[in-house]
N, C-alpha and C positions, 0 to 999 in steps of 0.2 A: 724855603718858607717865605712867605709874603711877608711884606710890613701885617698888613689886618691879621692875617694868623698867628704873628710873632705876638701881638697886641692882647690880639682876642683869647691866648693860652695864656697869657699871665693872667687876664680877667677871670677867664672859665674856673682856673684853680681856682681863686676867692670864691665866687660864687658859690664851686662845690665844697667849697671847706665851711661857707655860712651855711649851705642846707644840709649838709652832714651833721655840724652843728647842732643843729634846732633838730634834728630827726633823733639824733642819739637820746635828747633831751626830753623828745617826745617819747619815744623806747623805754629811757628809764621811768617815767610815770606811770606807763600801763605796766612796767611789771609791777611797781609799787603800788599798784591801786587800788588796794583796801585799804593804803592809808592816805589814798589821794582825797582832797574835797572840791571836788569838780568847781571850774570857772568856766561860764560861758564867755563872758569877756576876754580872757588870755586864750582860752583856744582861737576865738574868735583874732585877737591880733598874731598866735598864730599862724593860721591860715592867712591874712595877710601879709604876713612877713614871708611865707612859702611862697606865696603869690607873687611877693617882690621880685625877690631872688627868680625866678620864671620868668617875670617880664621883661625886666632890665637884661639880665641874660640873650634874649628871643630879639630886644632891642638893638644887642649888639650886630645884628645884621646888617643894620638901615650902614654902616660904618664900612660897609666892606670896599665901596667905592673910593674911598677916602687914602691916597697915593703915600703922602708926604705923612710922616708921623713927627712932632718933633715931642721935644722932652717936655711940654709943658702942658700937650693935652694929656700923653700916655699918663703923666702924674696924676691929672685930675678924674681921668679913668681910672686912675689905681684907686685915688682915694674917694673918687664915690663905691665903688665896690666894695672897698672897705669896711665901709659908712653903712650897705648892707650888709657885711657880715654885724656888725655891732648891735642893728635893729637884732637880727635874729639870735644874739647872744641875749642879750637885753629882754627878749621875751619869754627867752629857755630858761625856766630852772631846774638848778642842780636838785635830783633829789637824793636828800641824804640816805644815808643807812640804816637811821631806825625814828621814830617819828612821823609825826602826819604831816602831810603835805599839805596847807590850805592854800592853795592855788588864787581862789580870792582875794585872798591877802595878800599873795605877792602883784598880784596885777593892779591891787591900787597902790602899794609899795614903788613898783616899777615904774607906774603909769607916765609919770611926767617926762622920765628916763627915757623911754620908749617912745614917747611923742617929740620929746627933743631929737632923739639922733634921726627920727622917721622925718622931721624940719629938716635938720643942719644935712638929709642924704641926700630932702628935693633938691635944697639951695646949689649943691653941689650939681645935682642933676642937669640945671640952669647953665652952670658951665659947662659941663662936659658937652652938652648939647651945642655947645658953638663947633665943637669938631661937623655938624650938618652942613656947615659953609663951606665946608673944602666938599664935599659931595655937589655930584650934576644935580641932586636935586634938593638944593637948599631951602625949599619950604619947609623941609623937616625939622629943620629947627623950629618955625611958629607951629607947627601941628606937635611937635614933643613938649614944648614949652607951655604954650596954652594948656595942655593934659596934668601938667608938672606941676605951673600954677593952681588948676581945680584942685589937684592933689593936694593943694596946702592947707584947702578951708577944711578939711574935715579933718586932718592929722590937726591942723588949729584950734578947733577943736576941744575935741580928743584932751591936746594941752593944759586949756583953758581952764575948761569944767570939770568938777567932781563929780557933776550930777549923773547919774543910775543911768538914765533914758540919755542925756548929750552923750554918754562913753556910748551905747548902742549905735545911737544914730551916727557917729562918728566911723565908728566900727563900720557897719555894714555899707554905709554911704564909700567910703572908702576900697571895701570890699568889692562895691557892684561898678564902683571906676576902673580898680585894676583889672578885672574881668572883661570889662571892655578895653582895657588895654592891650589884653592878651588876646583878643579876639582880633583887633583891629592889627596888632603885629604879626600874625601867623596869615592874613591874609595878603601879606605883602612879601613874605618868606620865597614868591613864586619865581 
């Protein structure tokens, strides 16, 4: 087994343990969902957070060049990974066994929780992104970064405001970057 594989399988578990995660969570809603009160916002983060987990995943590619591993990026690997399983705990709730769910109320409950760790996972991102220096093709760090940073004004956000319309615009803005993220990493997958 390669360094990157030895790397990339402790990653892969995290990854699959947050979208298992967030799917179970998603699972028990729709069975409960007559006494669910739908939120477009919390689906809407969500999909974002599935989204993450996908791209940062798909990102672990650009890493396969990368020879030398030492302990202190693997860490910062570990714990941005982390950082996405906690988004997509953070967005999952539990639903109980008997009672309604007002899903609205827990997403503005959540909301700052969920724009914090979605901050403290880019910040982390920023690091982990210096492991693109040990790769031949070290611009990957300013092209992962530059994305990383966009990423921040709309999770920023998100943080900020209470307001109705700033959580959408946040949301979706967010939404149509990771998309482009995923789009722009699976075209280099080649």
């Amino acid at each position: 087994m390669s360094p990157f594989e030895h790397v990339t399988a402790l990653l892969s578990f995290v990854y699959a343990l947050a979208l298992t995660h967030l799917l179970a969570r998603i699972a028990e809603l729709v069975v409960a969902r007559e006494r669910v009160r739908f939120s477009g916002l919390l689906a809407l983060g969500m999909v974002n957070a599935i989204l993450m987990v996908f791209v940062n995943w798909l990102s672990l590619w650009d890493l396969r060049s990368v020879t030398s591993w030492d302990i202190a990026s693997i860490a910062i690997q570990f714990l941005f990974a982390i950082s996405v399983y906690v988004i997509c705990a953070l967005v999952g709730p539990k639903a109980p066994e008997e009672g309604a769910i007002d899903l609205e109320d827990f997403f503005w409950h959540q909301r700052p929780y969920f724009y914090g760790a979605l901050i403290i996972s880019l910040l982390l991102a920023l690091l982990a992104n210096l492991d693109f220096l040990k790769t031949p093709n070290a611009v990957l760090l300013i092209k992962e970064n530059l994305g990383t940073i966009a990423l921040l004004i709309p999770s920023s956000l998100g943080l900020i405001s209470r307001n109705r319309t700033a959580q959408w615009a946040a949301g979706v803005c967010f939404l149509f970057m990771i998309i482009g993220f995923a789009i722009l990493f699976s075209s280099n997958l080649g």
